[in-house]
C-alpha positions in Angstrom: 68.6 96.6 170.2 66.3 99.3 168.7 67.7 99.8 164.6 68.1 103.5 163.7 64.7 106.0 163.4 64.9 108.5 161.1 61.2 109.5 161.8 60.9 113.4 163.8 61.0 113.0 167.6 57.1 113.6 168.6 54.3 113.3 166.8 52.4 115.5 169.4 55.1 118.5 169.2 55.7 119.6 165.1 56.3 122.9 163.6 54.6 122.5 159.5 56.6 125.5 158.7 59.8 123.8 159.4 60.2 120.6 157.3 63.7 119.0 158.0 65.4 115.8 156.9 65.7 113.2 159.4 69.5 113.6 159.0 70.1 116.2 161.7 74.1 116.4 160.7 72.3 117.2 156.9 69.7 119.4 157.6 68.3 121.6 154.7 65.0 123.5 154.0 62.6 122.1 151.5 60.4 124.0 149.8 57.1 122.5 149.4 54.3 122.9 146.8 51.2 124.5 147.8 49.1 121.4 147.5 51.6 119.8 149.6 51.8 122.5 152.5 48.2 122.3 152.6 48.1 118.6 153.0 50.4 118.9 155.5 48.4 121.4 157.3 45.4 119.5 157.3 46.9 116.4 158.3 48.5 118.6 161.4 44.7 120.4 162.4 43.1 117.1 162.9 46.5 115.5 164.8 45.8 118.4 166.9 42.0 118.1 167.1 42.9 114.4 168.0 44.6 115.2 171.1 42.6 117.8 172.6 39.4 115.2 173.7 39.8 113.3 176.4 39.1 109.6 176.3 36.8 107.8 178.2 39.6 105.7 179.6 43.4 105.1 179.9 45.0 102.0 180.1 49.0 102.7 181.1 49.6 99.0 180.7 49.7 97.2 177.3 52.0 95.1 176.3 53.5 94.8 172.9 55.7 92.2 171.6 55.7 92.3 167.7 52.4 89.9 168.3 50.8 89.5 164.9 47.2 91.2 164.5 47.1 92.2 168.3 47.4 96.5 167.6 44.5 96.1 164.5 42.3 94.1 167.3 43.3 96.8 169.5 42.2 99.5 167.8 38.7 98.2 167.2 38.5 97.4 171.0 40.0 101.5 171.7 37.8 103.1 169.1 34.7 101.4 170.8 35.5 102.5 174.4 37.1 105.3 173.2 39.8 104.9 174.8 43.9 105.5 174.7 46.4 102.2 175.2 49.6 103.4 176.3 51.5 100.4 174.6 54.6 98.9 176.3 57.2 97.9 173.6 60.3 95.6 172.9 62.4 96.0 170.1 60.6 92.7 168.2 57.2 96.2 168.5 58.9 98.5 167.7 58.6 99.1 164.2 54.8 98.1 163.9 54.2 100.0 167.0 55.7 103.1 165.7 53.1 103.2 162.8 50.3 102.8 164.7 51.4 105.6 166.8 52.1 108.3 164.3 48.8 107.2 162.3 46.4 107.0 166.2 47.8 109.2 167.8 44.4 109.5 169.7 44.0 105.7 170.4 48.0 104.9 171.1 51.0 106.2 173.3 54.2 104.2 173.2 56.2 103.9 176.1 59.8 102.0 175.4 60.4 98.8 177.4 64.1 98.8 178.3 66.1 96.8 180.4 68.3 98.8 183.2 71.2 96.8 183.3 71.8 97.0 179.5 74.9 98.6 178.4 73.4 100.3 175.3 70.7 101.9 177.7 70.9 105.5 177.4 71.2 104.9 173.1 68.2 102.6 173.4 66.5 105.6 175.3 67.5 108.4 172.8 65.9 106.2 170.1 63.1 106.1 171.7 62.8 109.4 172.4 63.7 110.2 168.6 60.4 108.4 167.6 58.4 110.0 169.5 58.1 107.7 172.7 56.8 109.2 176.0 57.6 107.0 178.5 59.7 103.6 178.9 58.2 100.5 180.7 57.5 97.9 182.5 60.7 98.5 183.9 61.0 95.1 185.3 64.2 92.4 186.4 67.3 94.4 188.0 70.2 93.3 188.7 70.2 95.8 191.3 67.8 97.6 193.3 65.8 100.2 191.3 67.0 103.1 193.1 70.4 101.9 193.1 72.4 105.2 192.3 73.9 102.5 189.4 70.8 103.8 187.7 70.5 107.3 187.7 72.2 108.6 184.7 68.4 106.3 183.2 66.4 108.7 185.4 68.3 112.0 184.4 67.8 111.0 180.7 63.9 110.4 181.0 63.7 113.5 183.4 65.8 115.4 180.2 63.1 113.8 177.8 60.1 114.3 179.8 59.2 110.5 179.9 56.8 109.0 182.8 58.3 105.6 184.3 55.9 102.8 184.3 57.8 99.8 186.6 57.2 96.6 187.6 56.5 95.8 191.6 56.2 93.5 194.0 56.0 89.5 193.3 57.0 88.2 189.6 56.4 85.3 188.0 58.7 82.7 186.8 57.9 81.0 183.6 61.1 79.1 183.5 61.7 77.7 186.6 64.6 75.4 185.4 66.6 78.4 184.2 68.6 79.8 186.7 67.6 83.9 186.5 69.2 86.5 188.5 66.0 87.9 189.6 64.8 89.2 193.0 61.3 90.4 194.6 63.1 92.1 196.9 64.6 94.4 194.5 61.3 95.7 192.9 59.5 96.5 196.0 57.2 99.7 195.7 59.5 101.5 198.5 62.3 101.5 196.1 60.2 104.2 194.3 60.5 106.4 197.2 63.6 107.6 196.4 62.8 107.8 192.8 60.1 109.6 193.1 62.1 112.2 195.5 65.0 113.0 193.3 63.7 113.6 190.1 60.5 115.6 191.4 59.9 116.1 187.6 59.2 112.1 186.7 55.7 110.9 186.7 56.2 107.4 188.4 53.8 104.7 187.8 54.4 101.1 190.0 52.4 98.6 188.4 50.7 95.8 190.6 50.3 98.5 193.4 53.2 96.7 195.0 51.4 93.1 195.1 51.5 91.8 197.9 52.8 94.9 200.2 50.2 97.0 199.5 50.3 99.4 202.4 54.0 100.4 201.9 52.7 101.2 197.9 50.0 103.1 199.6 52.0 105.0 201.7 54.8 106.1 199.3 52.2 107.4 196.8 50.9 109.3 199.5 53.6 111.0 200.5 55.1 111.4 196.6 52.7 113.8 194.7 54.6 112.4 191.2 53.7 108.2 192.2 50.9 106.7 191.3 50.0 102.9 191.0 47.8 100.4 188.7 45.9 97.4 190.2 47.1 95.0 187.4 47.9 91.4 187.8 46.1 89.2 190.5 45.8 91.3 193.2 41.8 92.3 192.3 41.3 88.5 191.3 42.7 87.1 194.5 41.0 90.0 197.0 37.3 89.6 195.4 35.8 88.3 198.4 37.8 91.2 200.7 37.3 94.5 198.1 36.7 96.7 201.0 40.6 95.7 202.0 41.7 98.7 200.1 40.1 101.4 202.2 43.0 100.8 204.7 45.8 101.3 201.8 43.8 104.8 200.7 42.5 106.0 203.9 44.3 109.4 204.4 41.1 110.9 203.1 38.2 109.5 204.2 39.6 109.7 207.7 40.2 113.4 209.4 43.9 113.8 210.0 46.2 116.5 210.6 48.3 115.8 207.8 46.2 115.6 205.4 44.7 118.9 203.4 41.2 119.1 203.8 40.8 120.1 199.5 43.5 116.8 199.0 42.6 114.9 196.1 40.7 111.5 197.3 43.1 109.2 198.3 41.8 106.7 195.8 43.0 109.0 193.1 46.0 107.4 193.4 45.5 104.9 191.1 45.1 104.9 187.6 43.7 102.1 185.3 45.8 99.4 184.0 44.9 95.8 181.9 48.3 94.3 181.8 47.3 93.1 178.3 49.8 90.7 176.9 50.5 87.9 174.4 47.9 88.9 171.9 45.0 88.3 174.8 43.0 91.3 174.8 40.8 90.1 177.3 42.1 91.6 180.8 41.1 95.1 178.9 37.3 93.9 179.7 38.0 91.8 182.9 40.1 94.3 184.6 37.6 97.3 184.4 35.2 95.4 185.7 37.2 93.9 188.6 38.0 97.9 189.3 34.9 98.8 189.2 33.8 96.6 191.3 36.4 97.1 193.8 35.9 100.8 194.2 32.2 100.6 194.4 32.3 98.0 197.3 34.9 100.9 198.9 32.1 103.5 198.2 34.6 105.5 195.8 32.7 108.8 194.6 31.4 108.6 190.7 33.7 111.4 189.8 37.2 110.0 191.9 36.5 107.0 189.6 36.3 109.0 186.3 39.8 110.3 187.2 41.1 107.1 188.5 40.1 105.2 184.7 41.1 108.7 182.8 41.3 111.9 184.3 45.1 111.6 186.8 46.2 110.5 183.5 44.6 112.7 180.7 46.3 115.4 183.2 50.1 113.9 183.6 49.6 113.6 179.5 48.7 117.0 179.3 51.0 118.6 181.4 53.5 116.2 180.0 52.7 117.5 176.3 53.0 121.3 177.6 56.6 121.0 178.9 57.7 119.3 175.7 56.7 122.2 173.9 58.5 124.4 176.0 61.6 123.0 176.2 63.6 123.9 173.4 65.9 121.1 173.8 63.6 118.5 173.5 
């Protein structure tokens, strides 16, 4: 369990004119010296100026455990591909993550990695939220199915904060095979985004592993679910090396003439986004895993430009429209 945050809710959304305490049953106006307004103005120009350029690349897929040293390696590795890390943190991250958020706001996003079947869910969520958290994943582990309708007061509460979903799909490991675990493939296949991605039309949905191994059903949900997207983390690029072309049957809708299909649709490809699945302190999937992508979509022939949007641009876009309807909602 997450301890209380008394820090303001977003770090990308905040008024300099309005200075509250974090008490929001105690809240009062504080009046500011000018040296200190000024600060405070500066400080908010370049947070600004920080989010405005787009990176180079995106990874949605970071893990974060608390691991000691990992976010300081991190940040080197981020500042040299200049690139944003969407970090995926427990409670043992939280607190570490949380101040490397607010002070890179332009190298790290923090998305909150809860468990469905906890009881203290929705509170977990609203703290969160309160720290400026824009998403919550790997959703991984159900008890039940992931579109169980057991979990939809979760999805109303990310769709009332705004978050994107980043889940876990398809095959999991088992690194304690003695341990009996209540734990089932079956109920984190891709389709049980379908439904998801349907109800809350709102939700950016992310399924890591692009459904590993039923990749066509993946590929067919996301392309009939403008809101889903998929990464290609885990083995599935590692095991399909000597078959890359494989995956211009999963995203075929546009490069073959159909009906259905738009003729100005985004390239069917664009349904990915990049993901390293970095965990355990080992930065090194971050390196591996772009070059296993790019290698992939250039044996598929995947345009120069479909690529820059697959490794930044879908995403840099979901941010921005993400940031945008945080600002309008009063409520938030």
């Amino acid at each position: 369990m997450l301890f209380a945050m008394s820090t303001p809710r977003s770090i990308f959304i905040f008024n300099p004119w309005k200075i509250q305490r974090s008490d929001p049953e105690k809240q009062s106006s504080v009046r500011l010296p000018a040296w200190a307004t000024l600060l405070v103005l500066i400080s908010v120009s370049f947070a600004g100026v920080a989010q405005t350029a787009q990176p180079k690349i995106i990874d949605v897929h970071e893990h974060f455990r608390g691991e000691p040293g990992m976010l300081d390696r991190l940040l080197v590795k981020l500042n040299d591909a200049d690139g944003l890390g969407i970090l995926l943190v427990t409670p043992n991250g939280f607190a570490e993550a949380r101040k490397f958020i607010q002070q890179y706001p332009n190298r790290f996003i923090g998305f909150g990695d809860i468990k469905l079947d906890d009881p203290d869910v929705l509170n977990e969520i609203d703290r969160f939220h309160q720290a400026g958290f824009r998403g919550l994943g790997e959703i991984t582990s159900a008890q039940k199915n992931y579109d169980d309708r057991a979990y939809w007061p979760i999805y109303d509460r990310a769709a009332k904060y705004h978050m994107i979903l980043l889940f876990h799909t398809g095959i999991v490991d088992r690194p304690t095979p003695q341990v009996p675990a209540d734990i089932s493939f079956d109920r984190m296949r891709a389709t049980r985004l379908d439904l998801i991605a349907r109800h809350w039309p709102t939700l950016t949905v992310i399924g890591a592993h692009l459904g590993n191994p039923d990749y066509a059903e993946a590929g067919e949900v996301a392309r009939w679910n403008f809101n889903l997207y998929f990464d290609l983390t885990g083995s599935s690029l590692i095991k399909k090396k000597h078959d890359y072309e494989f995956f211009r049957s999963i995203f075929w809708w546009t490069s073959e003439p159909n009906s259905m299909t738009p003729a100005d649709a985004p390239d069917a490809f664009e349904k990915l986004v990049f993901g390293s699945d970095i965990q355990g302190g080992n930065l090194d999937e971050f390196d591996s895993n772009q070059k296993r992508y790019h290698a992939m979509l250039d044996a598929c022939q995947v345009p120069a430009k479909v690529q820059a949007m697959i490794f930044s641009g879908t995403m840099w876009k979901i941010l921005q429209e993400q940031q945008k309807e945080m600002a309008a909602d009063p409520g938030n």
